[in-house]
C-alpha positions as CSV (number, residue, x, y, z in Angstrom):
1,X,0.0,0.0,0.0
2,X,1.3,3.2,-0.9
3,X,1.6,6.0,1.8
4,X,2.5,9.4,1.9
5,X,2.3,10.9,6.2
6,X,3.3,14.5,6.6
7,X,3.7,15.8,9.8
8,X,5.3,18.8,11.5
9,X,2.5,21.5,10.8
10,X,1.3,23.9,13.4
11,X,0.6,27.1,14.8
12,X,3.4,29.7,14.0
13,X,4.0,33.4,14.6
14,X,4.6,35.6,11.2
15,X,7.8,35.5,10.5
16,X,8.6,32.0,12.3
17,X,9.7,28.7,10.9
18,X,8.6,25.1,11.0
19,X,9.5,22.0,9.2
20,X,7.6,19.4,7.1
21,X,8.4,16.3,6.9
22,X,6.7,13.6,4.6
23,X,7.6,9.3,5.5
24,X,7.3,7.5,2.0
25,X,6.4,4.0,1.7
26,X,4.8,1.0,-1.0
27,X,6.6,2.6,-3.6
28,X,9.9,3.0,-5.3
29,X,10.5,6.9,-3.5
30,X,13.8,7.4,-5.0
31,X,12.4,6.5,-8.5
32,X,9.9,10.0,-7.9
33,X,10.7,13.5,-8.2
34,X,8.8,15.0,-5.0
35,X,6.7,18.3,-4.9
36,X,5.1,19.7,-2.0
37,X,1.4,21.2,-2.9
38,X,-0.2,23.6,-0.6
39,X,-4.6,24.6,-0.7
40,X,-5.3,27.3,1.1
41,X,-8.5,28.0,2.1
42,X,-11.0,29.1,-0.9
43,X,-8.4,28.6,-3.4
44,X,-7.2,25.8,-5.6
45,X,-4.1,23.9,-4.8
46,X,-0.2,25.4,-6.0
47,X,2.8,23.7,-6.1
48,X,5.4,24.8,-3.4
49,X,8.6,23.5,-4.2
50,X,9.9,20.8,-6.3
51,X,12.8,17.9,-6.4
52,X,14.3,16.0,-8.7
53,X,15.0,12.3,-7.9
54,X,18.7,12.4,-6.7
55,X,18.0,15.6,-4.5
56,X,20.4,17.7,-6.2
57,X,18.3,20.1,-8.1
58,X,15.3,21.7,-7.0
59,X,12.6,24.4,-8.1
60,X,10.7,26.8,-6.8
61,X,7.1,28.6,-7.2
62,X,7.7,32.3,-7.4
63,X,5.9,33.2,-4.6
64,X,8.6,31.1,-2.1
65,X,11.4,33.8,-2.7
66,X,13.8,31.9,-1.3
67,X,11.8,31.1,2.0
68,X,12.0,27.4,1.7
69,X,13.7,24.8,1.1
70,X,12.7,21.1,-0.6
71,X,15.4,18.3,0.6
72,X,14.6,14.6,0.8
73,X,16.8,11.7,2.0
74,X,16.5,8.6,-0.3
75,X,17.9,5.9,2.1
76,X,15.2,6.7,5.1
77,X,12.3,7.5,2.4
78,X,11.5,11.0,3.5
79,X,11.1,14.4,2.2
80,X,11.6,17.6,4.3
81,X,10.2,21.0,3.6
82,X,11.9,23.7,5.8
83,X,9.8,27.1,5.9
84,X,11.2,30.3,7.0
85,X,10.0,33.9,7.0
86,X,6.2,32.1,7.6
87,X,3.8,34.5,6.4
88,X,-0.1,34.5,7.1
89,X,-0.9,33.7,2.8
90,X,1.8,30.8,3.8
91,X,-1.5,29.7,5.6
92,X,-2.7,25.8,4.1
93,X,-2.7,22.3,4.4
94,X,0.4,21.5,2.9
95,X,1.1,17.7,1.2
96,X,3.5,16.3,-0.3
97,X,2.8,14.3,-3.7
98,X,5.3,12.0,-5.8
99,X,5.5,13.3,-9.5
100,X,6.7,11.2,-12.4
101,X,8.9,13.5,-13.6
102,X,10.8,16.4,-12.4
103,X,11.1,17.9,-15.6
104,X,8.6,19.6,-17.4
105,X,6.4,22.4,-17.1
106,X,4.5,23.3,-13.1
107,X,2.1,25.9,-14.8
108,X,-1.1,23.5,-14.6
109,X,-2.4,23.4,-10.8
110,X,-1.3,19.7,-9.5
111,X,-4.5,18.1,-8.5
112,X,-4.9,14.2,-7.0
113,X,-6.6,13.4,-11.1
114,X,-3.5,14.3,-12.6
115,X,-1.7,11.6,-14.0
116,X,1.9,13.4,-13.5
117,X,1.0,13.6,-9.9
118,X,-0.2,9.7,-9.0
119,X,0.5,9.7,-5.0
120,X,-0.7,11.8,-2.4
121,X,-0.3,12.2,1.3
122,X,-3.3,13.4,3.3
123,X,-2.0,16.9,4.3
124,X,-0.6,18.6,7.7
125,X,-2.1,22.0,8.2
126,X,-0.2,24.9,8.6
127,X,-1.1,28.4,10.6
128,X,0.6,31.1,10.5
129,X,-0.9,34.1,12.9
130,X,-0.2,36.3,15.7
């Protein structure tokens, strides 16, 4: 059975960090390029950041600036999200999804019927406010 678990959301301050993590199991992981997805509340879902298989090239959505940062770790099946500089639009359930291919283009919203994107985790909710 595949599964995707985040965990490490919360409630954080504006300009705080936290840490995602995402435990990856019933599939190949290291065979996946890994995204993290994030729907805010009334709006559709946007890719975060992205990864490539190896770990050693990454992208980001425009809107990150820098903030975070994608890393994953291929021998304990895990992928990592470090958020800094938390602001309250950073506010959403965050997941993490396997995607076939890191290449390509991330203009099309990733959504759970999209072949590119074909595994899922059920989300950690992250809060930013004072």
């Amino acid at each position: 059975e595949v599964q995707l678990v985040e965990s490490g959301g919360g409630l954080v301050q504006p300009g705080g960090s936290l840490r995602l993590s995402c435990a990856a199991s019933g599939f190949s992981f290291s065979n996946y390029a890994m995204t993290w997805v994030r729907k805010a509340p009334g709006k559709g879902p946007e890719w975060v950041p992205a990864i490539n298989t190896g770990g050693s090239s990454t992208a980001e959505a425009d809107f990150v600036k820098g903030r975070f940062t994608i890393s994953r770790d291929n021998a304990k099946n895990m992928l990592y999200l470090q958020m800094n500089s938390l602001q309250p639009d950073d506010t959403a359930v965050y997941y993490c999804a396997a995607r076939v291919s890191y290449s390509g283009s991330y203009s099309r919203p990733p959504s759970r019927g999209d072949a590119n994107y074909p595994y899922w985790g059920q989300g950690t909710q992250v809060t930013v406010s004072s």
